[in-house]
C-alpha positions in Angstrom: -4.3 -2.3 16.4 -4.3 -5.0 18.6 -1.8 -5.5 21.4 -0.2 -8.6 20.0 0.1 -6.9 16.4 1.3 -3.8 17.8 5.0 -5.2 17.6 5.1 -6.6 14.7 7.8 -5.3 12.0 7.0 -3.2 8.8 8.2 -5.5 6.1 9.8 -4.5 3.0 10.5 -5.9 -0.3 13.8 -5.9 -1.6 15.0 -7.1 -5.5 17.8 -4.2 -6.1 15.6 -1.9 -8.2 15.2 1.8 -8.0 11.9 1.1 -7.1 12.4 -0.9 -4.0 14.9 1.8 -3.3 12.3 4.1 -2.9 10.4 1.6 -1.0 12.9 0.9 1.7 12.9 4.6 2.3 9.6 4.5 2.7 9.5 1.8 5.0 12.4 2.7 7.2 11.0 6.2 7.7 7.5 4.4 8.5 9.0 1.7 11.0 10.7 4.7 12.9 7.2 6.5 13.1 5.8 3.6 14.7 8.6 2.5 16.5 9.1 -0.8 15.3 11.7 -2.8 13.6 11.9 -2.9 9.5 12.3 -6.3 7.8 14.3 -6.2 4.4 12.8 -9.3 2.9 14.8 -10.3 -0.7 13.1 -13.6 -2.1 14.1 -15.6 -5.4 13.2 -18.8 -7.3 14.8 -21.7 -7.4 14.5 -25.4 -8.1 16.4 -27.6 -9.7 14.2 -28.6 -12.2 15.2 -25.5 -13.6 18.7 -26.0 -14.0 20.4 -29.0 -16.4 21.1 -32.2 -14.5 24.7 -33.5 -14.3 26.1 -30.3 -13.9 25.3 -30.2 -9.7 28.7 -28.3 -9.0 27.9 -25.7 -11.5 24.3 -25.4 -10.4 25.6 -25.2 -6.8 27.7 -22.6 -7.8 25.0 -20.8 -9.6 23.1 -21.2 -6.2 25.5 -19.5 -4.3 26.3 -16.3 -6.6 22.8 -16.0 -6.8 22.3 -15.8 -2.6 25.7 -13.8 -2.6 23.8 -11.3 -4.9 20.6 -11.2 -2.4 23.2 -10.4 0.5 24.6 -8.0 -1.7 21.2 -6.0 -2.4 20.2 -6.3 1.0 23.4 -4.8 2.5 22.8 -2.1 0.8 19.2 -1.9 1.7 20.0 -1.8 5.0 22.2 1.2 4.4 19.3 3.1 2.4 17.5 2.6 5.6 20.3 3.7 7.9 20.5 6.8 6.4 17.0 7.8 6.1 15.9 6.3 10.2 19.6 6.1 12.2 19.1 4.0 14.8 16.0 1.9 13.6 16.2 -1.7 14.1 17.0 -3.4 11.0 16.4 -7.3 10.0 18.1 -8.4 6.5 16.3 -11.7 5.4 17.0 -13.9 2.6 14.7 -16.3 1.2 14.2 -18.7 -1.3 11.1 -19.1 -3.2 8.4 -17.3 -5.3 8.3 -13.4 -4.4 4.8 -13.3 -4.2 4.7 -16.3 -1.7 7.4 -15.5 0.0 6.2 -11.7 0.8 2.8 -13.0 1.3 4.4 -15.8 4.0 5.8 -12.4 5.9 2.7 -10.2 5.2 0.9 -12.6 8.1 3.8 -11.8 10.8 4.1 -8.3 9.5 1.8 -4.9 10.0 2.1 -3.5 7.5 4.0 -5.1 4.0 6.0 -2.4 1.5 6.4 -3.0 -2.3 8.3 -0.7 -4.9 5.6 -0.5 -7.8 7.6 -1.7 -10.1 10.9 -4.2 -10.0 13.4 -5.7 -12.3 11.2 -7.9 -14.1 9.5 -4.5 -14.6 8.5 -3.8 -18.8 8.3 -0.5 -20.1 4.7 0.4 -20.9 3.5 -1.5 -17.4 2.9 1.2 -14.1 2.6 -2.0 -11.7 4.5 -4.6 -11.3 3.1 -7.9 -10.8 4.4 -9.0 -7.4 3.1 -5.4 -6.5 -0.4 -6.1 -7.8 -1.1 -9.9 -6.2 0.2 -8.9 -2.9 -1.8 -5.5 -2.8 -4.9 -8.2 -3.8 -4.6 -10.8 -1.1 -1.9 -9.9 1.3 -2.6 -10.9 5.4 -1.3 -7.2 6.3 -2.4 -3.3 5.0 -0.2 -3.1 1.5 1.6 0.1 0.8 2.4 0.4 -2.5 5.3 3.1 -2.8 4.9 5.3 -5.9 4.9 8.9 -7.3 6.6 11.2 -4.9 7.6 9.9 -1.5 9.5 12.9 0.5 6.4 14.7 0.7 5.8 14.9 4.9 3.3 18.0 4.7 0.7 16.9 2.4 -2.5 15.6 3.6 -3.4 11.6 3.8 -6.4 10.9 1.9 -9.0 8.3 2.2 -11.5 7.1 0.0 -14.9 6.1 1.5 -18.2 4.9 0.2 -21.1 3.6 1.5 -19.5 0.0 2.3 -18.0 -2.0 5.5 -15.1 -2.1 3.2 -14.1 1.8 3.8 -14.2 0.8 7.1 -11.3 -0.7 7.5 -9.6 2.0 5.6 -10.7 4.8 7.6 -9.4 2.7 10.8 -5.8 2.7 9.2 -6.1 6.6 7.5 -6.7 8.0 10.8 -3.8 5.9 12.3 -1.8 7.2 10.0 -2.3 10.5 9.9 -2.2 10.6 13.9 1.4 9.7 13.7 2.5 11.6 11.1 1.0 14.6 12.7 -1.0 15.2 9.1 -4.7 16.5 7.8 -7.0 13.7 7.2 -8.7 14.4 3.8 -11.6 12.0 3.5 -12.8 11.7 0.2 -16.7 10.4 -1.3 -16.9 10.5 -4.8 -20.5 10.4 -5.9 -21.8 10.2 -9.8 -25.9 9.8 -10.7 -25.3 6.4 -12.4 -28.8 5.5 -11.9 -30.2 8.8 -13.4 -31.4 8.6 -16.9 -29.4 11.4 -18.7 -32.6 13.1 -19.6 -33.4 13.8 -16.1 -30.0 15.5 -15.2 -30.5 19.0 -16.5 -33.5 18.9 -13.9 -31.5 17.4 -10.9 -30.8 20.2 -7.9 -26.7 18.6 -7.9 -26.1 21.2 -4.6 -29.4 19.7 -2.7 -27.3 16.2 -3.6 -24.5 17.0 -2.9 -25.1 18.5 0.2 -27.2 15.2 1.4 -24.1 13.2 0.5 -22.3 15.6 2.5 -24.5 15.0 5.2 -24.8 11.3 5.1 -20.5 11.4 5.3 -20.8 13.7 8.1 -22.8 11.2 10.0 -20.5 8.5 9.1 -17.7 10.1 10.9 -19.0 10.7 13.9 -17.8 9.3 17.0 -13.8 9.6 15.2 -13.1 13.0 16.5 -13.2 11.4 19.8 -10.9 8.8 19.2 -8.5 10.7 17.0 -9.2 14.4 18.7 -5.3 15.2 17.3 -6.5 14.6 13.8 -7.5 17.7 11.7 -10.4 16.2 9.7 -11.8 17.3 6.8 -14.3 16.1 4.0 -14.4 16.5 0.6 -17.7 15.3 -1.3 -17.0 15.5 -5.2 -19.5 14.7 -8.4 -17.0 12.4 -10.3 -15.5 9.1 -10.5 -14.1 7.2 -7.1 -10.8 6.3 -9.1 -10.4 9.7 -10.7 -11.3 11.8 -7.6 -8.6 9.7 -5.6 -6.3 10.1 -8.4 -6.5 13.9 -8.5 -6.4 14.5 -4.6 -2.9 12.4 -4.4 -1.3 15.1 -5.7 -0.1 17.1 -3.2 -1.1 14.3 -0.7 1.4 12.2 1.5 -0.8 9.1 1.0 -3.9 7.9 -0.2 -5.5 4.9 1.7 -8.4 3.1 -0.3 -10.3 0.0 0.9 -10.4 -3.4 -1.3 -12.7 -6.1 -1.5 -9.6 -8.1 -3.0 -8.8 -11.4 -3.5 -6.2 -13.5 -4.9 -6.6 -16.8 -6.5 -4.4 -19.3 -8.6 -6.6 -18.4 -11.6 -6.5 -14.7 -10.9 -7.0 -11.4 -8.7 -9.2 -9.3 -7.8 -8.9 -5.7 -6.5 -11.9 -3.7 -7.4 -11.9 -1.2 -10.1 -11.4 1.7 -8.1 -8.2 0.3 -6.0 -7.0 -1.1 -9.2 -7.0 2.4 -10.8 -5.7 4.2 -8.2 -2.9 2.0 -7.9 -1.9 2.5 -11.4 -2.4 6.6 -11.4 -1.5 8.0 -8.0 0.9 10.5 -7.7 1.8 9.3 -4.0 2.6 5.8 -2.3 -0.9 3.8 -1.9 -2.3 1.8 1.0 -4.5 -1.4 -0.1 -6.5 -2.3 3.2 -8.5 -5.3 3.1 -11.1 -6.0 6.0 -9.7 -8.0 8.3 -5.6 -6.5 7.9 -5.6 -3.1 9.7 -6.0 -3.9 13.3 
């Protein structure tokens, strides 16, 4: 992490839910790991197009129970982060506009942006939440989405990797994080003979593969010990899907840190299949880390 970026906050979104509960948790006990200041961030729409005309004390009105209600969630944020980091610098912010713009806006002065998985505006039968999924897509900082169970300090952080500059990125941030959390590195490659024809598989040597995919990992790695010599590291090479591997080593896990080519647009988003599903699956909080946001 640069010097100038070493300061920043971790930011955290805040809309009253049991979900952001869980995030602000999250984020407080994160902020005091890296001793920085957290940023309770509680953003909603309004314009006045929405609202009837001729009614402007009423609207006003509206307007003010509306920020009194923000001020009231984020009160008790900051008391959810209180008592789970005493004595970690705290900075309640309302502000007024789209979520997803708003928490992007603070994703560029933040190191690391927080998001329960699912809010409010949450509907039964979704995992993720909207606001969740576009700012895990394009935000300016490493996403943590904060999901399944999020006490758990002696599981291992996992990290997906492939062949890609993408990993990259995500294997800066994994061994960050598991340097100051004290915690095994898992780093995961998930490997599957897509380009075999099936006929051919009976005949395949999968340990000879397996063990050259091993190998080619191994090689990848090197030169981390060195910089991370506190970091127990181990790999784990499995025949099966990237999304599915992931999915199964977050349990047990403290978190799981996968890479994303991910983009947002007006007309839509773009995570990549395997960030997408693990996203939607894992059974710990998730780090999206774009290239470009971890340092």
């Amino acid at each position: 992490m640069e010097v100038g970026q070493a300061h920043r906050p971790v930011v955290v979104g805040v809309d009253g839910s049991g979900s952001a509960d869980r995030a602000v948790e999250w984020a407080a006990a994160e902020a005091a790991r890296r001793g920085v200041a957290l940023r309770l961030v509680s953003a909603f729409s309004w314009t006045t197009s929405d609202h009837p005309v001729g009614h402007d004390g009423r609207v006003a009105q509206y307007r003010d129970q509306l920020l009194e209600a923000a001020r009231r969630r984020l009160s008790r944020a900051a008391r959810i982060a209180e008592d789970t980091s005493p004595g970690t610098e705290t900075a309640p912010q309302v502000e007024i506009g789209a979520p997803i713009e708003v928490l992007g806006s603070e994703a560029r002065r933040a190191q690391l942006l927080v998001l329960g998985d699912r809010g409010l505006g949450g509907v039964a039968g979704l995992v993720l939440g909207s606001v969740a999924v576009a700012l895990a897509a394009r935000g300016a900082c490493p996403v943590v989405i904060v999901r399944g169970e999020t006490r758990n300090t002696d599981g291992p952080v996992v990290v997906g990797i492939d062949e890609s500059t993408v990993s990259e990125a995500a294997l800066r941030f994994a061994f960050a994080a598991a340097a100051v959390r004290g915690a095994e590195l898992v780093v995961l490659h998930a490997w599957s003979p897509t380009a075999i024809d099936k006929a051919l598989e009976p005949l395949m040597d999968w340990d000879a593969v397996a063990n050259k995919e091993d190998a080619a990992i191994a090689e990848r790695l090197s030169g981390w010990g060195q910089k991370y010599p506190q970091v127990t590291l181990r790999r784990s090479v499995v025949r099966d899907g990237a999304a599915r591997a992931l999915v199964d080593a977050s349990r047990g896990a403290q978190l799981v840190v996968v890479g994303s080519r991910g983009r947002g647009t007006a007309a839509g988003l773009l995570l990549g299949s395997v960030s997408h599903g693990v996203l939607h699956a894992a059974h710990c909080p998730v780090a999206i880390v774009r290239p470009g946001t971890d340092s």
